[in-house]
VOMI-10930 format. One record per residue (C-alpha): y, z, x; residue in three letters. Coordinates in steps of 0.25 Angstrom, whole numbers, plus 2048, in hexadecimal, padded with zeros to 3 digits. Example, Ala and Ser with C-alpha at 12.3 -4.5 7.8 and 13.67 -1.06 7.14 Angstrom:
VOMI-10930
7EE81F831ALA/7FC81D837SER/
This chain:
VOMI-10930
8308898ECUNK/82A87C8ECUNK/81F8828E4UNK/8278868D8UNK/82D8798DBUNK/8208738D8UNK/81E87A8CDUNK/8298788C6UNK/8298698C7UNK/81C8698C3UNK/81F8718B7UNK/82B8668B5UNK/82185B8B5UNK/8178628ABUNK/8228638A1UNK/8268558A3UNK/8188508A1UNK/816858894UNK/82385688DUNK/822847891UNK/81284888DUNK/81884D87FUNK/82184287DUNK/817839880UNK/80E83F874UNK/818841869UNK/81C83386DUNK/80D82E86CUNK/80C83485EUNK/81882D856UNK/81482284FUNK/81D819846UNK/817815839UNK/81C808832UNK/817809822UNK/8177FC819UNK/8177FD80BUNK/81D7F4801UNK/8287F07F7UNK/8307FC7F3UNK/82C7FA7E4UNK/81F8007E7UNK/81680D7EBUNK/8148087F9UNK/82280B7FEUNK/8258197FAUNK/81681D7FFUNK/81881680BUNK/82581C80CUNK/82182C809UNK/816828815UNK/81F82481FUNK/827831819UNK/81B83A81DUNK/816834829UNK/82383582FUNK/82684382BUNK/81984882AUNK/810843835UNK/812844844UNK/81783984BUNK/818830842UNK/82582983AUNK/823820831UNK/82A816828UNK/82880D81CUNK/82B80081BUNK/82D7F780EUNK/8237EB80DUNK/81E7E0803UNK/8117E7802UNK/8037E8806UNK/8027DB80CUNK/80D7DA817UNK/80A7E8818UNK/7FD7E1820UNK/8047D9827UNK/80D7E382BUNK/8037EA830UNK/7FC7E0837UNK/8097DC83EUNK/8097EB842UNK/8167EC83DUNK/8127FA833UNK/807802837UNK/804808828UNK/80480081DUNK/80280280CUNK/7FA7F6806UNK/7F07F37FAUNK/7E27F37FCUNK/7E07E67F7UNK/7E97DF802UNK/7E67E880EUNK/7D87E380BUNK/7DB7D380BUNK/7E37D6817UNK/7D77DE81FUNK/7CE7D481CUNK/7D47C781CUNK/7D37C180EUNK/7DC7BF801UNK/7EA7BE804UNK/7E37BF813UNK/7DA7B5815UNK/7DE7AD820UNK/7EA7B4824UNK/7ED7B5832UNK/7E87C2838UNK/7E17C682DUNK/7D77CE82AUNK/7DF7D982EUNK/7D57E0834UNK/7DD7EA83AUNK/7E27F182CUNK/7DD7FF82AUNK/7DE80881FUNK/7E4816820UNK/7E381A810UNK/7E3816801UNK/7F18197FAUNK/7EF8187EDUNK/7ED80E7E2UNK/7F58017E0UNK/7F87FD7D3UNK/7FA7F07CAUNK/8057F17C3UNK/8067E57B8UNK/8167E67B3UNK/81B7DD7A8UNK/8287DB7A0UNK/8287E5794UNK/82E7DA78DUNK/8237CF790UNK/8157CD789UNK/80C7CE796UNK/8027D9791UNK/7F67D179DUNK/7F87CC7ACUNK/7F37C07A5UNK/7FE7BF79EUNK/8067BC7A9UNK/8037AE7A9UNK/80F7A47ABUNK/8187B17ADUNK/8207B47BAUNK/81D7C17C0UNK/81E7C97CEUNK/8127CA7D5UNK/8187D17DFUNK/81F7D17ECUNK/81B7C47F7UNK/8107CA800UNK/80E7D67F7UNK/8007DD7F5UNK/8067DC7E6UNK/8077D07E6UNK/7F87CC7EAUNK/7F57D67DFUNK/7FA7CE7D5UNK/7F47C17D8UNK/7E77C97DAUNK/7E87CF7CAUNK/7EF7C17C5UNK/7E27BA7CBUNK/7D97C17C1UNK/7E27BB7B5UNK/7E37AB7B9UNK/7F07AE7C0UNK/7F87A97CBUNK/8077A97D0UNK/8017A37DEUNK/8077937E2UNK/7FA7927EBUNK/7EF7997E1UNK/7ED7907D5UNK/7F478F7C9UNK/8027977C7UNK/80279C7BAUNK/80B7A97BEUNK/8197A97C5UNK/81C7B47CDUNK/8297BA7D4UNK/8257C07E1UNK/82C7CF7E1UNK/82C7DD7E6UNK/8297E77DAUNK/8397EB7D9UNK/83C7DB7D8UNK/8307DB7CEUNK/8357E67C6UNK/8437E07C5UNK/83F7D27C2UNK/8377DA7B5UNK/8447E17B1UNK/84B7D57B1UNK/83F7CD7AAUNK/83F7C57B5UNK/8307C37B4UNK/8257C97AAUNK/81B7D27B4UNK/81A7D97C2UNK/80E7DC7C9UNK/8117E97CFUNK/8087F07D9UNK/8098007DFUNK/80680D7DDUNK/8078147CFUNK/8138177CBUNK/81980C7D2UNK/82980B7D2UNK/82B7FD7CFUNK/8227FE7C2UNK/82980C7BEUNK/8378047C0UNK/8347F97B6UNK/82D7FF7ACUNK/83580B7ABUNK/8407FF7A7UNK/8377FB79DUNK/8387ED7A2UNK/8287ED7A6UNK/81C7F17A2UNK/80F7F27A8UNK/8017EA7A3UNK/7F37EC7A6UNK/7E87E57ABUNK/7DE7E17A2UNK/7CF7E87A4UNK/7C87DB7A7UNK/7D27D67B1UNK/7D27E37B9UNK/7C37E47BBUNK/7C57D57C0UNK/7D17D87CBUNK/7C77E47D0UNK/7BC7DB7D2UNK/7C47D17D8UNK/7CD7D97E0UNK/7C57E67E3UNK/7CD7EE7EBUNK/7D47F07DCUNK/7D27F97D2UNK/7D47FD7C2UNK/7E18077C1UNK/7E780C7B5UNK/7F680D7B5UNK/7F681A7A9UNK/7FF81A79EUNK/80C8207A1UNK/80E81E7B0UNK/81A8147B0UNK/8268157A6UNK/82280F798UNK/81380E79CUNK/80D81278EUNK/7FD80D793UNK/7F580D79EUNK/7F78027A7UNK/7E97FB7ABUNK/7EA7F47B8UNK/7E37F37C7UNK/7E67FA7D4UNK/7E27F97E3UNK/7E58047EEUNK/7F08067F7UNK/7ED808805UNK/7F380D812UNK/7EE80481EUNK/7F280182DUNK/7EB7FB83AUNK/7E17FF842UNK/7E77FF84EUNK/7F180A849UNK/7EE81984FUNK/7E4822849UNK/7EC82F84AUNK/7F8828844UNK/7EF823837UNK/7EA830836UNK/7F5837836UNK/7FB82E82BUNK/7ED82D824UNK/7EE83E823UNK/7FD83F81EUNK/7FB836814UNK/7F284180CUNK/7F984E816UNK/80684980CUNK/7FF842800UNK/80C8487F6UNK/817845800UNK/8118377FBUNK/80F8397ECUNK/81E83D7EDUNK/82282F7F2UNK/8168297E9UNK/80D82D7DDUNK/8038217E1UNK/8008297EDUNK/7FB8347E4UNK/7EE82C7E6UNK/7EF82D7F6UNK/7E68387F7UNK/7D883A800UNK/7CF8367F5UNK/7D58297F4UNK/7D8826803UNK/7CD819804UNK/7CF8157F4UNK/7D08057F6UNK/7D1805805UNK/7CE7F7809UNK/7D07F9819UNK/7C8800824UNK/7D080F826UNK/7D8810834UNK/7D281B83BUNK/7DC828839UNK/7D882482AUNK/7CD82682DUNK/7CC833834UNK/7D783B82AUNK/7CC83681FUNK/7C1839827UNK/7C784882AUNK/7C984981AUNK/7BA847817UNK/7BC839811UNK/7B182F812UNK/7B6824817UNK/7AD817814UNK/7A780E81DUNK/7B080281BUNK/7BB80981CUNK/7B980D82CUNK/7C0802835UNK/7B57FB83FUNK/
């Protein structure tokens, strides 16, 4: 009797111990994921939105949310302050940030060594829009004009004074002569501001198509210009994580020619310190449901394998690395985290 006594406490404590052994593993597994993005005029929210979609319903123990931000660069610092743990951000600015200089240098806790990249997105375009009813044919034209740059502490908004640079120009109290006013807006405010002709241009960054530009030129109220030849091989030069990009005739409403202009890649980044299984997993699903993300956004018609480093500017996390590396993909020196 006490024998079977025995035994059946002993079969009691072995369930206990592996149903509590379970918990303790599914538990273990479930990660929450914080995803910043940017204003809701642009490309980076409904992409970061489908990604919180299919992390959440997709991957194992994970849920996910996105959250609307003023861009690329609090994105940073919302990284840095560990407040999200997968972030959408331009090339351009993720790479000031990791190294400390541009709108960087001398910044406390910068360089931001810490950043790490998970995979190129696709390409971030400049969008030039003017009033249909003004004479601005050039950027240089711009001169004495009031514009929107964009947001305050927008990647955008470092775009602009990056191209305006190349032209003479500056909107900036503390960076010489103002010869341009500006109006510091999200692309929707932008967009309204041109409807009312409130100001004569926008500069507009994302993802092709990107709403904001569909909205106001299917209104008529806009139009898009191009760079010209000279001053694009000048921005690359200067600012080389751009690139040439042709807007082709047709892609917006009442867009009768191609539209000439520059672009720089869009990138997915996190920290180091975040787990190699859980960027792995993200890393994979991300091409596992490449269409459930061309659903939410025809930019991401670019996210493909072939274009995974295109523009990376930041040392690859680790489960990056691995999914790349389990795909065949040579992955360059400067690109592995020392």
């Amino acid at each position: 009797m006490k024998k079977a006594t025995a035994i059946l406490v002993t079969v009691v404590l072995l369930a206990i111990c592996l149903v509590f052994g379970f918990s303790v593993q599914a538990e273990a597994t479930t990660y929450r994921v914080n995803i910043a993005t940017a204003t809701t005029g642009g490309a980076y929210y409904p992409i970061g939105n489908a990604m919180a979609q299919i992390w959440t319903k997709k991957v194992d123990g994970v849920k996910a949310a996105a959250q609307s931000t003023a861009g690329t660069p609090q994105n940073v610092e919302l990284m840095m302050n560990e407040e999200v743990q997968i972030a959408l951000g331009q090339n351009g600015i993720c790479y000031y940030a990791f190294n400390g200089t541009g709108t960087y240098e001398g910044k406390k806790g910068f360089p931001a060594k810490s950043l790490r990249g998970i995979t190129a997105l696709y390409p971030n375009v400049m969008h030039w829009v003017v009033a249909s009813d003004s004479d601005i044919a050039s950027v240089a034209d711009l001169r004495g004009q009031k514009i929107v740059p964009g947001a305050v502490a927008s990647a955008t908004e470092v775009n602009t004074r990056e191209m305006l640079s190349v032209y003479g120009l500056n909107y900036m109290q503390d960076a010489g002569e103002v010869n341009v006013k500006a109006d510091f807006v999200g692309y929707n405010e932008a967009v309204d501001l041109l409807k009312n002709r409130q100001i004569v241009a926008s500069h507009i960054a994302g993802g092709v198509p990107t709403a904001a530009v569909l909205d106001v030129l299917s209104t008529g109220a806009a139009r898009l210009i191009s760079l010209e030849e000279d001053k694009i091989i000048e921005i690359t030069e200067k600012y080389p994580w751009y690139f040439p990009y042709t807007i082709k005739a047709g892609t917006y409403p009442k867009q009768e020619e191609d539209i000439h202009t520059i672009a720089l890649s869009n990138i997915l980044f996190t920290r180091a310190d975040q787990p190699e299984e859980l960027i792995y997993m993200l890393t994979k699903s991300i091409y596992d449901y490449h269409d459930d993300l061309v659903s939410a956004h025809k930019a991401t018609q670019n996210t493909i394998l072939e274009n995974a480093l295109n523009g990376m500017t930041l040392p690859l996390h680790p489960g990056s690395v691995k999914y790349y590396q389990e795909q065949g993909i040579d992955i360059p020196a400067k690109l592995i985290a020392q």
